[in-house]
NUKOLLUM-304938 format. One record per residue: residue number from 1; residue in three letters; chain; x, y, z of N, C-alpha, C, CB in turn. Coordinates in steps of 0.02 Angstrom, whole numbers. Glycine has a CB too. Layout:
BEGIN
<r seq="NUM" type="Ala" mol="A" n_x="X" n_y="Y" n_z="Z" ca_x="X" ca_y="Y" ca_z="Z" c_x="X" c_y="Y" c_z="Z" cb_x="X" cb_y="Y" cb_z="Z"/>
...
END
This chain:
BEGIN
<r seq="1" type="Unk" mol="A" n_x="-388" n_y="-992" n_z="1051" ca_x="-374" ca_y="-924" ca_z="1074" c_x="-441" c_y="-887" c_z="1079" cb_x="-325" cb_y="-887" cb_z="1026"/>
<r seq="2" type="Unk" mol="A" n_x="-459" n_y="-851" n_z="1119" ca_x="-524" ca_y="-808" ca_z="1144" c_x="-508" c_y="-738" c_z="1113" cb_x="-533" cb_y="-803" cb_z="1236"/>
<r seq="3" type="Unk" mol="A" n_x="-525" n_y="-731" n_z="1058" ca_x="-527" ca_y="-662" ca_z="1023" c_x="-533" c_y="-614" c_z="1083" cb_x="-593" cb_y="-654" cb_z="967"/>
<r seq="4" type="Unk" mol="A" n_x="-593" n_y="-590" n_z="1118" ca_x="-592" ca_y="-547" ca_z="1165" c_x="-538" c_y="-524" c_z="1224" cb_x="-638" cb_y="-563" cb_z="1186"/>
<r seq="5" type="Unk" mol="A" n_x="-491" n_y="-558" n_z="1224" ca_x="-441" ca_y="-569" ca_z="1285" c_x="-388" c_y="-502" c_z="1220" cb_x="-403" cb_y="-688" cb_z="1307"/>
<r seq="6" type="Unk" mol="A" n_x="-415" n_y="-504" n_z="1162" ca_x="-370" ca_y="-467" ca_z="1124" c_x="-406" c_y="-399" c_z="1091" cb_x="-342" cb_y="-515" cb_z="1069"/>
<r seq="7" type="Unk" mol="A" n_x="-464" n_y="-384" n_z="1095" ca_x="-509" ca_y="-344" ca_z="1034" c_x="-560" c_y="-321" c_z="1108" cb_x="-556" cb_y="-407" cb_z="947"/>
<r seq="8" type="Unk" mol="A" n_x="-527" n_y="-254" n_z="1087" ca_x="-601" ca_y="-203" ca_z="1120" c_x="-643" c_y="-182" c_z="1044" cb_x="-567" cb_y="-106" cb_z="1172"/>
<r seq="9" type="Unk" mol="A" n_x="-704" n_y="-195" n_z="1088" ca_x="-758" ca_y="-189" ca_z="1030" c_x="-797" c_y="-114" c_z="1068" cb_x="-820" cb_y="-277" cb_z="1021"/>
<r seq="10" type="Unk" mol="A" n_x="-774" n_y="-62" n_z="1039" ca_x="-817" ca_y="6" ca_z="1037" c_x="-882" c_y="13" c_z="1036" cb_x="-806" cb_y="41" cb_z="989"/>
<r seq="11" type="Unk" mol="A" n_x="-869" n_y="3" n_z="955" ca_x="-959" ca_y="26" ca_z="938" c_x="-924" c_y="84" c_z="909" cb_x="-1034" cb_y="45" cb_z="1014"/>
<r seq="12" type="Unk" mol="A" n_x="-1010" n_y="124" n_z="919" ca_x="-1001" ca_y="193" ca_z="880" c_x="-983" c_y="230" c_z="948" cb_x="-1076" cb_y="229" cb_z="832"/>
<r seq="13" type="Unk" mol="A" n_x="-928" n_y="252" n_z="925" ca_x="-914" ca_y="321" ca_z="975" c_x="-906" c_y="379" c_z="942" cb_x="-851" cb_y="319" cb_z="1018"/>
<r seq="14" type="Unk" mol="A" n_x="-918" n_y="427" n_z="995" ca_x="-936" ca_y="522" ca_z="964" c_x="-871" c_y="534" c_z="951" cb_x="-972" cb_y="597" cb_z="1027"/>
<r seq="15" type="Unk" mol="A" n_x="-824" n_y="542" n_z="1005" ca_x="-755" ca_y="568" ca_z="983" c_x="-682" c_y="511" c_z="994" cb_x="-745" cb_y="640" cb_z="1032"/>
<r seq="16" type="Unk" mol="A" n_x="-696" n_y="475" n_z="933" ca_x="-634" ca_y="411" ca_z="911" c_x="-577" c_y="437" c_z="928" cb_x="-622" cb_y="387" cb_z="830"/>
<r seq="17" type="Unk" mol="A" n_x="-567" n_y="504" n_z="910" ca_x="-477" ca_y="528" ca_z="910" c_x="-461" c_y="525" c_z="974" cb_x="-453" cb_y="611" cb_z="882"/>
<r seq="18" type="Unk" mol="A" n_x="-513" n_y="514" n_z="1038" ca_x="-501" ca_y="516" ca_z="1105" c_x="-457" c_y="442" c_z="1113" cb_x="-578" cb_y="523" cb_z="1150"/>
<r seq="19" type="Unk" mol="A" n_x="-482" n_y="408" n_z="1073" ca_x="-475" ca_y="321" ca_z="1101" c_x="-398" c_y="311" c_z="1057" cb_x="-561" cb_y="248" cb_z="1063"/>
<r seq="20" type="Unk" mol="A" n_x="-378" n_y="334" n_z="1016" ca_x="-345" ca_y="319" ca_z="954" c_x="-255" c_y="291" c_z="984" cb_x="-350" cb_y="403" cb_z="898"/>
<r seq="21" type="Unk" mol="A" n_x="-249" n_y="317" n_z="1037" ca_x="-189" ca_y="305" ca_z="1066" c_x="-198" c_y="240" c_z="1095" cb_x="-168" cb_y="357" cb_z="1112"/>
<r seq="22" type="Unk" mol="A" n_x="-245" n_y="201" n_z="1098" ca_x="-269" ca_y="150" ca_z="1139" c_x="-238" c_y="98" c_z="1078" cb_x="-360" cb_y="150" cb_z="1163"/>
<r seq="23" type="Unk" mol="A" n_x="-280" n_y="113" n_z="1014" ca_x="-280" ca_y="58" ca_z="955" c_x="-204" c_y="36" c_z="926" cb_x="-325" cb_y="90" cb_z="888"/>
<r seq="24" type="Unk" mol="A" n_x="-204" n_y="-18" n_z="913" ca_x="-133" ca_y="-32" ca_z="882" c_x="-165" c_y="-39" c_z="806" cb_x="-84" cb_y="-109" cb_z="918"/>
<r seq="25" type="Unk" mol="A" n_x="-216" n_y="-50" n_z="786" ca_x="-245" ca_y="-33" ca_z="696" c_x="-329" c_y="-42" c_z="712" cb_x="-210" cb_y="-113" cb_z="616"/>
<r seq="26" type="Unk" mol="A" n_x="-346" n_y="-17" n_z="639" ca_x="-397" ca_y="4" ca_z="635" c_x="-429" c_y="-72" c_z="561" cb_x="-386" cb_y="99" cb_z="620"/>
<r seq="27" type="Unk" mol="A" n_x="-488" n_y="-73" n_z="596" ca_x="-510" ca_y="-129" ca_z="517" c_x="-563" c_y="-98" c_z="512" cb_x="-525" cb_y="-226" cb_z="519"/>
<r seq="28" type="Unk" mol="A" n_x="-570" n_y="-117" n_z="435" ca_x="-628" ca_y="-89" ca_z="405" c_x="-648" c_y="-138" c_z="353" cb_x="-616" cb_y="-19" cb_z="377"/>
<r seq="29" type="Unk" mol="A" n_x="-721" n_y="-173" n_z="383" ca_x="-756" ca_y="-244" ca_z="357" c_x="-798" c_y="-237" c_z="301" cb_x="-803" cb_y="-278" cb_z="410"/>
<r seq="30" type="Unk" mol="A" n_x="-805" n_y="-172" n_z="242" ca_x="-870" ca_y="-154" ca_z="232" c_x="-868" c_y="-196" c_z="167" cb_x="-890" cb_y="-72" cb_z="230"/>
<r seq="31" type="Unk" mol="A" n_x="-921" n_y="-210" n_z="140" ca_x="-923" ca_y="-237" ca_z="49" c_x="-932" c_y="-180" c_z="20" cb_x="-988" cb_y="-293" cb_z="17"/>
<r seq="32" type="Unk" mol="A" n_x="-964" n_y="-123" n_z="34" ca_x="-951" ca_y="-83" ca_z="-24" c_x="-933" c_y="-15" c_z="32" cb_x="-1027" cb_y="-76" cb_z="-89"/>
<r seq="33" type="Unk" mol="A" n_x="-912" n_y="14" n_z="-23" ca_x="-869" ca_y="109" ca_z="13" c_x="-896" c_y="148" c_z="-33" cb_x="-763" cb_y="130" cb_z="9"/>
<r seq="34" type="Unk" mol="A" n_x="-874" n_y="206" n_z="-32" ca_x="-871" ca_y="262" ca_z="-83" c_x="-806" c_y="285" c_z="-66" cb_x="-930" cb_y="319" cb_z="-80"/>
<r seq="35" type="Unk" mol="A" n_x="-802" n_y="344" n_z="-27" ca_x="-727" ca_y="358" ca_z="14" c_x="-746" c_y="367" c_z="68" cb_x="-679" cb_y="416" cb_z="-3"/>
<r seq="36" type="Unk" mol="A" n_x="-704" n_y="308" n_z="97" ca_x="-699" ca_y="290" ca_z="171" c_x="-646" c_y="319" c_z="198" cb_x="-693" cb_y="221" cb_z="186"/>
<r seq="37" type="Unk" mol="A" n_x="-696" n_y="374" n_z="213" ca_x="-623" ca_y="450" ca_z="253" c_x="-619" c_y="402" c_z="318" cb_x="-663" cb_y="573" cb_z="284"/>
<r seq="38" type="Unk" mol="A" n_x="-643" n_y="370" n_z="347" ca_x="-619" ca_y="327" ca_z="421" c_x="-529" c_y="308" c_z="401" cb_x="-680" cb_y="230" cb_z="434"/>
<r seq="39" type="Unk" mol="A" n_x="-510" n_y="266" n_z="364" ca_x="-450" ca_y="257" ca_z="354" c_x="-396" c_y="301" c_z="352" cb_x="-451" cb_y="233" cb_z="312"/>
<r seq="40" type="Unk" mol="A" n_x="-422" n_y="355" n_z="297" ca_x="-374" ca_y="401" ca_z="306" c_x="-355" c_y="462" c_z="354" cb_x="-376" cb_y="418" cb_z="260"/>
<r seq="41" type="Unk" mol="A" n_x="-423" n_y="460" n_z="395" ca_x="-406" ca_y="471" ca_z="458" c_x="-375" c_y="429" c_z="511" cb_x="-451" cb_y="488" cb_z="477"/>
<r seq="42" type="Unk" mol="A" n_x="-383" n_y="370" n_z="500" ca_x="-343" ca_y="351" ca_z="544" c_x="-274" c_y="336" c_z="535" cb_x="-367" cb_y="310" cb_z="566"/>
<r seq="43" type="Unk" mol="A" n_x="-258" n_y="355" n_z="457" ca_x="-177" ca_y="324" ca_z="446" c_x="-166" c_y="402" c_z="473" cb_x="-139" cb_y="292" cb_z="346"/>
<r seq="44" type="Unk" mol="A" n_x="-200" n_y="450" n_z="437" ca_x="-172" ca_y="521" ca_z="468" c_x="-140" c_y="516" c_z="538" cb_x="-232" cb_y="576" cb_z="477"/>
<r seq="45" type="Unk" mol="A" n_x="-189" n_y="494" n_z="583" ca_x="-171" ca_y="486" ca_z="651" c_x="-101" c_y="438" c_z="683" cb_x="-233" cb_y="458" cb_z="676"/>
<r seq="46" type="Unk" mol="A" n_x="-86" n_y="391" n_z="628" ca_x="-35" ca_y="366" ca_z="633" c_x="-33" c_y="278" c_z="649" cb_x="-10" cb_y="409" cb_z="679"/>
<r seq="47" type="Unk" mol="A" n_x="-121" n_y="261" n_z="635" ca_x="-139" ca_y="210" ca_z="655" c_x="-147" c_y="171" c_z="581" cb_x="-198" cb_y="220" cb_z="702"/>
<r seq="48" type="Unk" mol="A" n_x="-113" n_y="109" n_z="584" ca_x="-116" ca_y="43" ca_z="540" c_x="-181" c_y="31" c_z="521" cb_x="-90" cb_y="-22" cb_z="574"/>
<r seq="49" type="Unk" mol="A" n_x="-195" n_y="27" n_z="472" ca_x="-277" ca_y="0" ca_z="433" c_x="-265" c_y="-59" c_z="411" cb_x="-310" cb_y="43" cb_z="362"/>
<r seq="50" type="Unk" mol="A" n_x="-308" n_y="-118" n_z="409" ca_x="-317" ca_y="-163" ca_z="386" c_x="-422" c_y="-149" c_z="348" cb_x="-290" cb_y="-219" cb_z="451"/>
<r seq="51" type="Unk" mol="A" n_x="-395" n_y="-153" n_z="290" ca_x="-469" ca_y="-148" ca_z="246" c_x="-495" c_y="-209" c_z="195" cb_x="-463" cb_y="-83" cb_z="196"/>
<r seq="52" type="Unk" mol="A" n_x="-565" n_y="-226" n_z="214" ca_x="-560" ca_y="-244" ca_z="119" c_x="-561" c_y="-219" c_z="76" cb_x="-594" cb_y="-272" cb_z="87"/>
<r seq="53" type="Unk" mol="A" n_x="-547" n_y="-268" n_z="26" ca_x="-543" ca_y="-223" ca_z="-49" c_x="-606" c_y="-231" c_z="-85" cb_x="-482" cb_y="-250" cb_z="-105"/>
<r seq="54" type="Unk" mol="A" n_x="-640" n_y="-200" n_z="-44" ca_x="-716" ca_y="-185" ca_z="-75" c_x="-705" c_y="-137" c_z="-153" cb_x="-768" cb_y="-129" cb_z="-6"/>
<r seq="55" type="Unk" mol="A" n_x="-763" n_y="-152" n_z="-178" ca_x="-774" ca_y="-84" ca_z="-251" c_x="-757" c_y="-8" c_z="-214" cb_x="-884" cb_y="-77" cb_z="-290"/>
<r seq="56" type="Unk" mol="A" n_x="-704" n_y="18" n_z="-253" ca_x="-696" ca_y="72" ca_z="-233" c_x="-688" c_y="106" c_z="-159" cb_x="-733" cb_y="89" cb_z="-259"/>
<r seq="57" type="Unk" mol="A" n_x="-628" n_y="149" n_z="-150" ca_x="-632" ca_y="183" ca_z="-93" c_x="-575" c_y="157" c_z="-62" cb_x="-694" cb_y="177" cb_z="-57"/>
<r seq="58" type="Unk" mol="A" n_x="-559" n_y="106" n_z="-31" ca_x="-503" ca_y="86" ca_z="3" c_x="-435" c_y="49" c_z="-37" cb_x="-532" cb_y="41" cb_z="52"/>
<r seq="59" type="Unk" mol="A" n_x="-444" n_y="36" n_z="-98" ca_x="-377" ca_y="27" ca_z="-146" c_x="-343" c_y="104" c_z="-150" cb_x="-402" cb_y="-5" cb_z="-236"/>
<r seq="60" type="Unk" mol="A" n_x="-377" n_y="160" n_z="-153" ca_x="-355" ca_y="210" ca_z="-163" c_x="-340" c_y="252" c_z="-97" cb_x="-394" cb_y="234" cb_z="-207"/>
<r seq="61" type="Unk" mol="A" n_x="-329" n_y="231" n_z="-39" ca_x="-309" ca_y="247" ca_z="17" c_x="-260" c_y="207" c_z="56" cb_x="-359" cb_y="255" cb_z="46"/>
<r seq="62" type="Unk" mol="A" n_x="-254" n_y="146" n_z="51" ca_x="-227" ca_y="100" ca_z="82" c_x="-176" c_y="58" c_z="43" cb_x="-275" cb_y="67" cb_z="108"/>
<r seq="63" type="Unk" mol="A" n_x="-107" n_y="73" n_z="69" ca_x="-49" ca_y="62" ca_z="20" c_x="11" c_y="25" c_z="79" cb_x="-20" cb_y="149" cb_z="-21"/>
<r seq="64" type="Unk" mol="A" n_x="59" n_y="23" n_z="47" ca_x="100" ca_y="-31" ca_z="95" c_x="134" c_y="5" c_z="153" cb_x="162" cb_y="-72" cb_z="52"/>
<r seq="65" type="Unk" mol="A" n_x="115" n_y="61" n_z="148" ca_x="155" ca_y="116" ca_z="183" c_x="111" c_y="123" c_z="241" cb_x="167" cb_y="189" cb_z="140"/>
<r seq="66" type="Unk" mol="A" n_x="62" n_y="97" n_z="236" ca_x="-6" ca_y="124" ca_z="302" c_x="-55" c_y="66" c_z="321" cb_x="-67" cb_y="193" cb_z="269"/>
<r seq="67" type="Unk" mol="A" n_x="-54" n_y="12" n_z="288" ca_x="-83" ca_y="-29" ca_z="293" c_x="-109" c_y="-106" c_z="246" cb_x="-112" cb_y="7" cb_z="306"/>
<r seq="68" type="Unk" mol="A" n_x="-143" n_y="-120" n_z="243" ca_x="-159" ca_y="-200" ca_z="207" c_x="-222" c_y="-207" c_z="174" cb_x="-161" cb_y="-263" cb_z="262"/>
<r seq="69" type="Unk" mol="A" n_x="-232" n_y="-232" n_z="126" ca_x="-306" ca_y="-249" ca_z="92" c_x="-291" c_y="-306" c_z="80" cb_x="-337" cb_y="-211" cb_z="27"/>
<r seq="70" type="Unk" mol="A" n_x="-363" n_y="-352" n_z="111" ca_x="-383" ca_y="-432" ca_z="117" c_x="-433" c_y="-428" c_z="54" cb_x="-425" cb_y="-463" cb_z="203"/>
<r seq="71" type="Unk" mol="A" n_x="-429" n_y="-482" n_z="15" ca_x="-486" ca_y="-491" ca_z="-31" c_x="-561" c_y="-497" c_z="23" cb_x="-470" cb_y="-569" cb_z="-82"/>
<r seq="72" type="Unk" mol="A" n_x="-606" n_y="-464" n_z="1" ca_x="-667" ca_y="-476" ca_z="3" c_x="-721" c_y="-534" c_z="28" cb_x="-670" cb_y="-467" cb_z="-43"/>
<r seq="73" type="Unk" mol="A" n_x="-729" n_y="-536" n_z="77" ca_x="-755" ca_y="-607" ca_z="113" c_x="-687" c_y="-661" c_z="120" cb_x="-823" cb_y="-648" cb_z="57"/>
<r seq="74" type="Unk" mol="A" n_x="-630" n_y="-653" n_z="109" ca_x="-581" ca_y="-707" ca_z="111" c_x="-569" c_y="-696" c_z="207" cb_x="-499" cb_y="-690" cb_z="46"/>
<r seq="75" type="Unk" mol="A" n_x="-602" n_y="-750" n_z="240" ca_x="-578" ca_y="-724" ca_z="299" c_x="-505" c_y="-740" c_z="328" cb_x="-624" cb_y="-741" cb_z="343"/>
<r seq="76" type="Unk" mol="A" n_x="-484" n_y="-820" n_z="272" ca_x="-416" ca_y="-849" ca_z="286" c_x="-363" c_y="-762" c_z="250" cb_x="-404" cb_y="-950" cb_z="227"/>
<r seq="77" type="Unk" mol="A" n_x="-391" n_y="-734" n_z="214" ca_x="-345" ca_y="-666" ca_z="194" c_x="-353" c_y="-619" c_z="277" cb_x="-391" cb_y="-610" cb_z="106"/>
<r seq="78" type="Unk" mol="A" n_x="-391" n_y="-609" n_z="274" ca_x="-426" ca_y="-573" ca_z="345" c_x="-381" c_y="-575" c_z="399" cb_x="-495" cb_y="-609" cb_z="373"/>
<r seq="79" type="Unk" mol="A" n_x="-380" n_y="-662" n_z="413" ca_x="-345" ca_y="-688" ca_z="450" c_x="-256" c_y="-668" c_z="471" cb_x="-359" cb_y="-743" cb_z="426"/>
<r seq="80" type="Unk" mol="A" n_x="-252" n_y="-681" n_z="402" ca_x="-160" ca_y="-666" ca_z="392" c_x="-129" c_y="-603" c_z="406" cb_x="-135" cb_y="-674" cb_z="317"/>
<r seq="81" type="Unk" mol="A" n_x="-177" n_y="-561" n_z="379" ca_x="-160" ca_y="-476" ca_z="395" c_x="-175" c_y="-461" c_z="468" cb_x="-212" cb_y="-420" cb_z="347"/>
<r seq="82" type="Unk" mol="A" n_x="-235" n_y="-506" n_z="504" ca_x="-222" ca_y="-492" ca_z="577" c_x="-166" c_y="-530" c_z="618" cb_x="-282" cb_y="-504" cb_z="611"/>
<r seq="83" type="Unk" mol="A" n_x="-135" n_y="-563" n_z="603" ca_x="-70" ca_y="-604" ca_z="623" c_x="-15" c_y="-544" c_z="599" cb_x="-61" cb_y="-691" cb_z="576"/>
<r seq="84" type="Unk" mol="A" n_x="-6" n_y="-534" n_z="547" ca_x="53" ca_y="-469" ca_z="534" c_x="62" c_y="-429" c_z="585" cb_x="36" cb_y="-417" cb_z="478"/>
<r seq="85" type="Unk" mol="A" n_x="-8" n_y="-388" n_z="612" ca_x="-7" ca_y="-348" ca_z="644" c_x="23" c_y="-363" c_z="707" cb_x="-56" cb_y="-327" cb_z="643"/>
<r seq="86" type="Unk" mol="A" n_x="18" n_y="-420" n_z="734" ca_x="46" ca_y="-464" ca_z="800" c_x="129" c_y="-460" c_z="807" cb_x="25" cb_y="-553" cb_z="789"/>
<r seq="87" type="Unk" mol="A" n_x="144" n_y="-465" n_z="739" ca_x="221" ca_y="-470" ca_z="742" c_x="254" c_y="-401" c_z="739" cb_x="249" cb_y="-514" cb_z="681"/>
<r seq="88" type="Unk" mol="A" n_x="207" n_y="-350" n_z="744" ca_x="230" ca_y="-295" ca_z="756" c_x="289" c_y="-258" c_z="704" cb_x="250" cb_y="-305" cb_z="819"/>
<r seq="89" type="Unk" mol="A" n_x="275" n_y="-273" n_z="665" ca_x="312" ca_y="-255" ca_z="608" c_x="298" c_y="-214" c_z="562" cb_x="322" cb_y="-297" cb_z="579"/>
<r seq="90" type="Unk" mol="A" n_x="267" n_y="-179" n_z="601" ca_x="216" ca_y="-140" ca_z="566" c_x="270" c_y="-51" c_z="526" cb_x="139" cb_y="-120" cb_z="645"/>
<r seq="91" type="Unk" mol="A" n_x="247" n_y="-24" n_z="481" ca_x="275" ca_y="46" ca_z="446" c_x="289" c_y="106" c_z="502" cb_x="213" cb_y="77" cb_z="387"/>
<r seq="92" type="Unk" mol="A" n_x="329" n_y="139" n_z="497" ca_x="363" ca_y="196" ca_z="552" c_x="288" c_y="243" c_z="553" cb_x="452" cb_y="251" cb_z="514"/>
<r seq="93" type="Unk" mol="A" n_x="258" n_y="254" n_z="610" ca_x="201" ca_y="299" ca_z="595" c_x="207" c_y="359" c_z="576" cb_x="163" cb_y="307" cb_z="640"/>
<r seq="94" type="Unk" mol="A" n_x="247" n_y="405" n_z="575" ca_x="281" ca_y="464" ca_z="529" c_x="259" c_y="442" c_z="450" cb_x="379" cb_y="466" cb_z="540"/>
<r seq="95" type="Unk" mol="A" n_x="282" n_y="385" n_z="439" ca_x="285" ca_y="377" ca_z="360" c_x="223" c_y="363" c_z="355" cb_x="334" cb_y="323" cb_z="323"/>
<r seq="96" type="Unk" mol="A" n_x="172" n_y="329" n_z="422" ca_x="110" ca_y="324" ca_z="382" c_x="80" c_y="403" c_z="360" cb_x="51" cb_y="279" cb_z="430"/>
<r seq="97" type="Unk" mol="A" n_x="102" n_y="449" n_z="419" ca_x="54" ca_y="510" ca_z="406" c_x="68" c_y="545" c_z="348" cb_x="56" cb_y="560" cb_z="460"/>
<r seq="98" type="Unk" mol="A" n_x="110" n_y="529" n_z="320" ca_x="140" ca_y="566" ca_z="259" c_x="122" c_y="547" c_z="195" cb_x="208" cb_y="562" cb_z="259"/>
<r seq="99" type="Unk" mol="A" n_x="86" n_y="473" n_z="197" ca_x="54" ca_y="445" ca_z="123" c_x="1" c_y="456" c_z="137" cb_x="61" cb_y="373" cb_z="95"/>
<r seq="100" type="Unk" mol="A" n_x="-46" n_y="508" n_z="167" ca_x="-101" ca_y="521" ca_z="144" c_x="-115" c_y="605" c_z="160" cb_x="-151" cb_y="468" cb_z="175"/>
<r seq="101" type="Unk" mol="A" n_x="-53" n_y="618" n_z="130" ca_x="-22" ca_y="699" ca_z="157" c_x="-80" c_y="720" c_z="89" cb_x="97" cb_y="726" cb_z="147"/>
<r seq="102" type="Unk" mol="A" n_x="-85" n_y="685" n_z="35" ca_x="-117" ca_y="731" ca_z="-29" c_x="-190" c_y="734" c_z="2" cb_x="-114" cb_y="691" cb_z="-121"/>
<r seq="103" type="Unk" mol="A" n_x="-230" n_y="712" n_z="45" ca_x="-279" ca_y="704" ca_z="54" c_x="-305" c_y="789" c_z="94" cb_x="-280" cb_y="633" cb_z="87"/>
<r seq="104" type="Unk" mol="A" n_x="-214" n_y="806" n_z="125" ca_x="-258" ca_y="841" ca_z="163" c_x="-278" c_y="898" c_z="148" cb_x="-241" cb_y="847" cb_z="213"/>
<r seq="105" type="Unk" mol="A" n_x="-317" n_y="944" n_z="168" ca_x="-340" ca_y="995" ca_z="134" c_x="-316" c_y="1050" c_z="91" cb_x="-365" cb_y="1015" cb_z="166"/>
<r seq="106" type="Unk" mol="A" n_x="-253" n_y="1076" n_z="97" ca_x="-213" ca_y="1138" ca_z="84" c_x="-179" c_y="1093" c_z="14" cb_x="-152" cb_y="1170" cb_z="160"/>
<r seq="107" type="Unk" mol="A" n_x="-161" n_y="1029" n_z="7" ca_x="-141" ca_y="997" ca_z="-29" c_x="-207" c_y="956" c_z="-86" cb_x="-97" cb_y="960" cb_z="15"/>
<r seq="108" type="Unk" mol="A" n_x="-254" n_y="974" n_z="-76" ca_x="-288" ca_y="934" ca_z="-101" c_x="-332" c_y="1001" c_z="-155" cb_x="-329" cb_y="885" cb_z="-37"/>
<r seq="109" type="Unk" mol="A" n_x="-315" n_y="1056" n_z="-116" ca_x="-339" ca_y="1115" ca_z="-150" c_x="-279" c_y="1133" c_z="-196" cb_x="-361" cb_y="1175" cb_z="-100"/>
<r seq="110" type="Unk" mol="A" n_x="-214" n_y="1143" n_z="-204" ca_x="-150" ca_y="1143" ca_z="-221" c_x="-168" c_y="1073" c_z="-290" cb_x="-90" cb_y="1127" cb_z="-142"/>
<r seq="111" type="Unk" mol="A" n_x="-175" n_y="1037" n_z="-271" ca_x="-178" ca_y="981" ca_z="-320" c_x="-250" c_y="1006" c_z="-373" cb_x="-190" cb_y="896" cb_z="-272"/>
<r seq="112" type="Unk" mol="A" n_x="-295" n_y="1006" n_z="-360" ca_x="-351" ca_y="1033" ca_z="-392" c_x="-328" c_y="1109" c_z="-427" cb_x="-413" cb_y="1038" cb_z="-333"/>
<r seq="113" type="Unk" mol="A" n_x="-304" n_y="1152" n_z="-410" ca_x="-307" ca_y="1209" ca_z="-450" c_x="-221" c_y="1177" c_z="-497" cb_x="-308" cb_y="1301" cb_z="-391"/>
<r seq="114" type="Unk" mol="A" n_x="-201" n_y="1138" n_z="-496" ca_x="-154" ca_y="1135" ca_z="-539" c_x="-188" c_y="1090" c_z="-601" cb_x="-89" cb_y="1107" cb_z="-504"/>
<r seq="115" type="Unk" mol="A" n_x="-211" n_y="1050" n_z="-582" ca_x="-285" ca_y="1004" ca_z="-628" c_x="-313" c_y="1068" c_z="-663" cb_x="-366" cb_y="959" cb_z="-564"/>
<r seq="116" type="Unk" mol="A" n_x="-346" n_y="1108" n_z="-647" ca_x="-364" ca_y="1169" ca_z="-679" c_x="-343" c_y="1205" c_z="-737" cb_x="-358" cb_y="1204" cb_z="-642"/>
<r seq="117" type="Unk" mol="A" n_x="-268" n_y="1213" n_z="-731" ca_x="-209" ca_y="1253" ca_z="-753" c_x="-202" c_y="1218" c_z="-783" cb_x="-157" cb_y="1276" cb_z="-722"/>
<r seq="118" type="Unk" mol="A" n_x="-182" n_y="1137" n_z="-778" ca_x="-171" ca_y="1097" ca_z="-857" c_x="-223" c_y="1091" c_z="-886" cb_x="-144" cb_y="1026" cb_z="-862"/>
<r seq="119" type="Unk" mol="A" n_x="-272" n_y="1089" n_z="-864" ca_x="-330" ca_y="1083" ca_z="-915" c_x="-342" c_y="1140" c_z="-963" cb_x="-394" cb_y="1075" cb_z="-877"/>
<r seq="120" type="Unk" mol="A" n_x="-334" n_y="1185" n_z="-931" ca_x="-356" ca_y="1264" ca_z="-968" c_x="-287" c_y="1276" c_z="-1039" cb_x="-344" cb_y="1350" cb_z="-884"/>
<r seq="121" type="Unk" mol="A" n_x="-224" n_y="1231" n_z="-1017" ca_x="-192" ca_y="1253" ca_z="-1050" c_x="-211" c_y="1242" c_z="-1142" cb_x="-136" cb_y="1229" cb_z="-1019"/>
END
């Protein structure tokens, strides 16, 4: 099979949210993260992530509801999660945008001043 007959390869582009209706998921190859807001922008958007499970950053974004984590250099893992995606079986995109609803801002400030309030208590 000729990968390319299947995978547009971008690059860096200025404005992604333009292309985003194009993608059927999003991967993200990195060994290490910090927080990789790419994912949760793109589950926001309604788009499937496939990540590794690098140190930190994408265990804590990427759940069964929005997407998949491959062990780390396993490319036969790699592999399998890009076959899933084929069978189209993928989570209702409504429900993806909604598991990373705490992320978003009005909620993320809401969550922090309640952190506050128990702490102070």
């Amino acid at each position: 099979m000729e990968i390319s007959r299947y995978i547009s390869w971008k690059g860096f582009v200025n404005y992604p949210f333009m292309h985003i209706n194009e993608a059927d998921a999003l991967f993200l190859t990195s060994r290490y993260e910090g927080l990789p807001m790419v994912l949760a922008e793109a589950i926001s958007a309604g788009l499937y992530v496939v990540s590794s499970d690098c140190p930190t950053g994408p265990r804590e974004i990427v759940s069964d509801n929005n997407g998949e984590l491959y062990k780390l250099g396993n490319v036969a893992d790699l592999k399998s999660k890009i076959n899933h995606i084929f069978t189209g079986n993928l989570p209702n995109q409504d429900k993806m945008k909604v598991s990373v609803k705490y992320m978003y801002a009005d909620n993320y400030y809401n969550n922090l001043c309640q952190i506050f309030k128990e702490m102070s208590k």
